[in-house]
ZAMARTI-12125 format. One record per residue (C-alpha): x, y negated, z negated; residue number from 1. Coordinates in steps of 0.02 Angstrom, whole numbers, plus 50000, padded with zeros to 5 digits. Layout:
% ZAMARTI-12125
+-------+-------+-------+-------+
|     u |     v |     w | setor |
+-------+-------+-------+-------+
|     X |     Y |     Z |   NUM |
...
+-------+-------+-------+-------+
END
This chain:
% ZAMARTI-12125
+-------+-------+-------+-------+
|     u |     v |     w | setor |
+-------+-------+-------+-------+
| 50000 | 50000 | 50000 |     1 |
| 50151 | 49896 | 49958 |     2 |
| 50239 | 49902 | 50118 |     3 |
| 50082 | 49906 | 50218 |     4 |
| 50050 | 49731 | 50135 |     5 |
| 50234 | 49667 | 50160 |     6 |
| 50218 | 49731 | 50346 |     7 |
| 50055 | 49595 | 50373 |     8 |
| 50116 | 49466 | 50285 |     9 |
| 50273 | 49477 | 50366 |    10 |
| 50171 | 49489 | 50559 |    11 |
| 50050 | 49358 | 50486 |    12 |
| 50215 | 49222 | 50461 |    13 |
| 50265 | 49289 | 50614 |    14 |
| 50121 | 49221 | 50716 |    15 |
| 50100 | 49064 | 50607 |    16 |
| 50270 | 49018 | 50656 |    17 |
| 50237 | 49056 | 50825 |    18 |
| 50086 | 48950 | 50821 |    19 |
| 50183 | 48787 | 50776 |    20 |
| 50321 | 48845 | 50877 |    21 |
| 50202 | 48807 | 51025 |    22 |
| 50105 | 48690 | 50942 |    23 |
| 50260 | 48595 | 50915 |    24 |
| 50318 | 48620 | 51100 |    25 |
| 50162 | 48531 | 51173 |    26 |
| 50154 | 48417 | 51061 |    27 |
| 50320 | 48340 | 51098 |    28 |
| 50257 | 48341 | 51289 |    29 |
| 50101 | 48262 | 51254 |    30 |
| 50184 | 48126 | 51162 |    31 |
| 50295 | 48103 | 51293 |    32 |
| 50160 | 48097 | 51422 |    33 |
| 50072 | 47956 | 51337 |    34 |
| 50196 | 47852 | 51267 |    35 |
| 50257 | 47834 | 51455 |    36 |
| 50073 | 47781 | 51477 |    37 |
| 50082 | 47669 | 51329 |    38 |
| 49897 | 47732 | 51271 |    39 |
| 49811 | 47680 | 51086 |    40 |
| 49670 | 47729 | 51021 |    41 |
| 49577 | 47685 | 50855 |    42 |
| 49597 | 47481 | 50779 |    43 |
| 49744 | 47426 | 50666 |    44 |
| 49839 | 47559 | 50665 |    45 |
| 49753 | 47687 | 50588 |    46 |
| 49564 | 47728 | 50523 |    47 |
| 49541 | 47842 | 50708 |    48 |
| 49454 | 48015 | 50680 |    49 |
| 49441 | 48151 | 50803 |    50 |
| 49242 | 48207 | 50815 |    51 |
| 49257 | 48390 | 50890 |    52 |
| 49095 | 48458 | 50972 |    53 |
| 49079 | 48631 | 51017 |    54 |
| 48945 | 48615 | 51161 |    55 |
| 48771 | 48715 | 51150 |    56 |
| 48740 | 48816 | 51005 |    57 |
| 48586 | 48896 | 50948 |    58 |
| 48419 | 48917 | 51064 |    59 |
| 48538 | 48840 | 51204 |    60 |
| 48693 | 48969 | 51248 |    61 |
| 48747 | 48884 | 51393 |    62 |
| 48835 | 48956 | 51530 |    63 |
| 48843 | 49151 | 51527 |    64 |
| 48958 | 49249 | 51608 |    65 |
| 48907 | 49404 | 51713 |    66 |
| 48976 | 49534 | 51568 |    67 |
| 48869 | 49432 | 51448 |    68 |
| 48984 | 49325 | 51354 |    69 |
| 48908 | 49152 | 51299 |    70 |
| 48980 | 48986 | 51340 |    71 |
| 48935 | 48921 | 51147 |    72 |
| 49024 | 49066 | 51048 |    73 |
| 49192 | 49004 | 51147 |    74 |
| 49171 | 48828 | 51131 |    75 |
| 49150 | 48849 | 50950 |    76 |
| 49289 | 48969 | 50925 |    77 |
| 49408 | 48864 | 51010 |    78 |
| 49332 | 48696 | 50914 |    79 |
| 49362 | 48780 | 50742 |    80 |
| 49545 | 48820 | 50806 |    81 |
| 49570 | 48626 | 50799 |    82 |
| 49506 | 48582 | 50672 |    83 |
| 49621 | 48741 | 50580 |    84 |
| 49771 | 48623 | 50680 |    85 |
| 49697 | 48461 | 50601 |    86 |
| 49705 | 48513 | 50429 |    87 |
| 49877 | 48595 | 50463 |    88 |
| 49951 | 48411 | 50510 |    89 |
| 49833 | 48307 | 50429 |    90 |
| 49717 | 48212 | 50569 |    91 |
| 49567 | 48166 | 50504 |    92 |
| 49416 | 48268 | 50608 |    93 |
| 49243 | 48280 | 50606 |    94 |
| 49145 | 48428 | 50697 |    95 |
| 48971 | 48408 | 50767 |    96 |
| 48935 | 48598 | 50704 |    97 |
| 49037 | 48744 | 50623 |    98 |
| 48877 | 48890 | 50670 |    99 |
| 48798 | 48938 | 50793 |   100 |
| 48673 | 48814 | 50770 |   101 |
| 48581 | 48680 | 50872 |   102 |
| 48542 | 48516 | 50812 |   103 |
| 48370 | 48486 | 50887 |   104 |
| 48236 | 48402 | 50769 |   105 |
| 48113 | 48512 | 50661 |   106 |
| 47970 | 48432 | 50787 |   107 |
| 48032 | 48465 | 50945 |   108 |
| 47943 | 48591 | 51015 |   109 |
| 47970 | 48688 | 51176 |   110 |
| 48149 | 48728 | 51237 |   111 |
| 48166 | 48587 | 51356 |   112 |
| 48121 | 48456 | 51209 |   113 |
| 48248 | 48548 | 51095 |   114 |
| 48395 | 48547 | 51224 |   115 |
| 48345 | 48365 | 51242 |   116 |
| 48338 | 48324 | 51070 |   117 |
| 48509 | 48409 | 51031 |   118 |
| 48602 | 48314 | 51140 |   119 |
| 48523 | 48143 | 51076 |   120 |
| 48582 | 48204 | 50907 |   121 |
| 48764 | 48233 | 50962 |   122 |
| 48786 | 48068 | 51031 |   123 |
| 48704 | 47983 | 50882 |   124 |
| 48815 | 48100 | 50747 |   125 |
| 48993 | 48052 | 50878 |   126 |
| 48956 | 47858 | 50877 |   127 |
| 48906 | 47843 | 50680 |   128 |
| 49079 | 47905 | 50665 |   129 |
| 49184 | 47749 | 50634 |   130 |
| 49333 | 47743 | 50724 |   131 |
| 49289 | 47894 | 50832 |   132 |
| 49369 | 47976 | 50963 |   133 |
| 49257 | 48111 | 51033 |   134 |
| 49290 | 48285 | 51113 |   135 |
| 49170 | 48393 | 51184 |   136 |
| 49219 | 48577 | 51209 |   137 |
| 49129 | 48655 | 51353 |   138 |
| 49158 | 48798 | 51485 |   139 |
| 49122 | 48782 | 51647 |   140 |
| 49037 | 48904 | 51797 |   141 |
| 49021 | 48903 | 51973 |   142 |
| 48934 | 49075 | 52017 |   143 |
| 48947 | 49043 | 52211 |   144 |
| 49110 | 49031 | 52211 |   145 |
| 49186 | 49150 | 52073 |   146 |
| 49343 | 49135 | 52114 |   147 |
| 49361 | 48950 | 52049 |   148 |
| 49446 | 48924 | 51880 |   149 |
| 49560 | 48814 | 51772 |   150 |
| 49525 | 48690 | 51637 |   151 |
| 49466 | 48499 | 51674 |   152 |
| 49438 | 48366 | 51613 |   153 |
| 49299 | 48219 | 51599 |   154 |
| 49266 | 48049 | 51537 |   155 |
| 49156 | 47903 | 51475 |   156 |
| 49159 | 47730 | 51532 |   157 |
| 49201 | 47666 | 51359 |   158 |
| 49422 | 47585 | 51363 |   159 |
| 49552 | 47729 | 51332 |   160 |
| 49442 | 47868 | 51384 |   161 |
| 49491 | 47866 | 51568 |   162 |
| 49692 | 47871 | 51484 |   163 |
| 49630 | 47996 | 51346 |   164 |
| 49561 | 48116 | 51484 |   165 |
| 49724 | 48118 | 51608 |   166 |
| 49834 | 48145 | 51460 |   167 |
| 49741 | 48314 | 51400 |   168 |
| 49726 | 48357 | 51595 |   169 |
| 49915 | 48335 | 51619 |   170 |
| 49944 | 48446 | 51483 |   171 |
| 49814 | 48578 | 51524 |   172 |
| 49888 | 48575 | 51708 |   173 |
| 50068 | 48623 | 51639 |   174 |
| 50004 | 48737 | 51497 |   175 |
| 49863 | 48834 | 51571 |   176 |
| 49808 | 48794 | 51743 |   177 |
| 49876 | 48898 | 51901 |   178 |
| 49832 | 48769 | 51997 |   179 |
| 49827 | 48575 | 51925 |   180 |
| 49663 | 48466 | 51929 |   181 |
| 49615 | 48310 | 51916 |   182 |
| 49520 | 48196 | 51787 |   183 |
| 49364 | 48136 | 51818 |   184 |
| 49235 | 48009 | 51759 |   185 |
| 49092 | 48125 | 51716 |   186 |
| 48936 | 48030 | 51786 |   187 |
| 48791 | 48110 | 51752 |   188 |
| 48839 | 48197 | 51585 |   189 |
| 48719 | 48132 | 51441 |   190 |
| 48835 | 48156 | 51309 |   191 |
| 48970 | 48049 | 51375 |   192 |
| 48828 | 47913 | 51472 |   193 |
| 48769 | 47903 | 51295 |   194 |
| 48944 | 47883 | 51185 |   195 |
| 48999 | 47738 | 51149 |   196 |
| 49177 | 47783 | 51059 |   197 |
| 49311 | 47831 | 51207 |   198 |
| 49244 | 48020 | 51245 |   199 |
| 49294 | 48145 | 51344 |   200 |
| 49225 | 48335 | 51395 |   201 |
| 49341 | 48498 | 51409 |   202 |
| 49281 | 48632 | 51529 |   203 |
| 49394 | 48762 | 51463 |   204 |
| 49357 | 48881 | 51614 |   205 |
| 49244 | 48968 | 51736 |   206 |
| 49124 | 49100 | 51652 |   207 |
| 49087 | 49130 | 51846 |   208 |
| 49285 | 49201 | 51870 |   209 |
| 49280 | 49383 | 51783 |   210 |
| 49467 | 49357 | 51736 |   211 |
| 49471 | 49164 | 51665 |   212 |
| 49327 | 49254 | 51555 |   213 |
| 49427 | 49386 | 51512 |   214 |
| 49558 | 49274 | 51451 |   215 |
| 49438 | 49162 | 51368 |   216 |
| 49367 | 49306 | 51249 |   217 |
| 49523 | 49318 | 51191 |   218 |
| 49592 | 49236 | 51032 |   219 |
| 49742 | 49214 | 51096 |   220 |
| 49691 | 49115 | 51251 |   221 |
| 49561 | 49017 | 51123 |   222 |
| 49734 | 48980 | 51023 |   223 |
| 49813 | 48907 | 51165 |   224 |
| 49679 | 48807 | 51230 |   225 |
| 49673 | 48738 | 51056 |   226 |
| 49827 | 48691 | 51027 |   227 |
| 49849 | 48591 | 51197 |   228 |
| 49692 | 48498 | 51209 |   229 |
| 49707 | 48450 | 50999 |   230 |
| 49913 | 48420 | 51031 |   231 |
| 49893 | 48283 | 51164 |   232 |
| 49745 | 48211 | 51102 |   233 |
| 49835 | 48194 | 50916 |   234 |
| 49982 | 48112 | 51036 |   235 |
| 49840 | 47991 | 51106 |   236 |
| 49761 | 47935 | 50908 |   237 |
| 49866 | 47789 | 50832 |   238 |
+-------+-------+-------+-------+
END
């Protein structure tokens, strides 16, 4: 029993040094990447908090993939792997739900209203956040083409967002991405229409491509996708 516990521990310090190891890797890049950029976020010098929302959640799944797997069990698995990294270096972080929850109003009634309702809720909870910075964690799917994948990045109108968004995508692109994408203003999306702290939305990946869902069932994918899009964001917050 005694050396089966030394053997974990030993694996389990193992992999958390590994885990800052890499942390500490992108980290460095993403704070390179925006200091060349010159980007600030947050007032005075400090008082910014990261909001973290794990899209869907509840009645509303989102995206499922052809084996099944649901686009809001990722979103909040790789959400809760921030916030694990927040605590770990101190960034102050708020999340928009830790279950697998939605946060419709008791009176809305049919589907529709509650999907509705939810997302009115998330934009209220991200801009009563003072000094927020918000990041929605999504995954993406494009069934007619399945082939399709990588992770990309959107953003809100509101100053730093557009900067915000290019720095995660630059890091995603070097980290994870076969092939790079771009940035984009997302037009169209509620949740960053309605924001009104610099936001941005992560599709992590295609639940459409059988092997970016593969990967993204994984915890060590989850891990990785954590630790870039929380490392350059963390690089953005001043």
């Amino acid at each position: 029993m005694f050396l089966t516990f030394k053997k974990w521990t030993a694996f389990y310090l193992l992999t958390l040094l590994l885990l800052f190891a890499g942390f500490a890797a992108i980290l460095w890049q993403g704070s390179a990447i925006n200091a060349s950029k010159n980007l600030t976020l947050g007032e005075g010098g400090g008082g910014t908090v990261l909001v973290v929302d794990p899209g869907h959640g509840g009645i509303d799944g989102g995206a499922v993939a052809a084996d099944g797997t649901v686009e809001a069990q990722i979103n909040l698995a790789v959400a809760l792997q921030m916030e694990e990294l927040a605590r770990l270096v101190g960034v102050d972080m708020e999340m928009t739900r830790r279950e697998d929850v939605s946060l419709h109003d008791s009176d809305a009634g049919t589907v529709r209203q509650k999907k509705a309702s939810d997302l009115k809720n998330r934009a209220a909870l991200a801009n009563g956040v003072p000094g927020g910075v918000l990041v929605s964690i999504h995954q993406n799917s494009l069934p007619q083409v399945p082939s399709v994948s990588g992770a990309q990045v959107f953003y809100n109108t509101v100053a730093g967002s557009q900067e915000l968004a290019e720095a995660v995508q630059t890091v995603l692109n070097e980290t994870l991405n076969a092939r790079p994408k771009e940035a984009k203003a997302g037009s169209g999306v509620y949740l960053l229409e309605h924001s009104q702290i610099p936001s941005i939305l992560v599709e992590c990946g295609f639940l459409s491509n059988p092997q970016e869902t593969a990967l993204l069932c994984t915890p060590e994918y989850q891990r990785k996708l954590a630790v870039s899009v929380f490392s350059s964001v963390r690089a953005c917050l001043r």
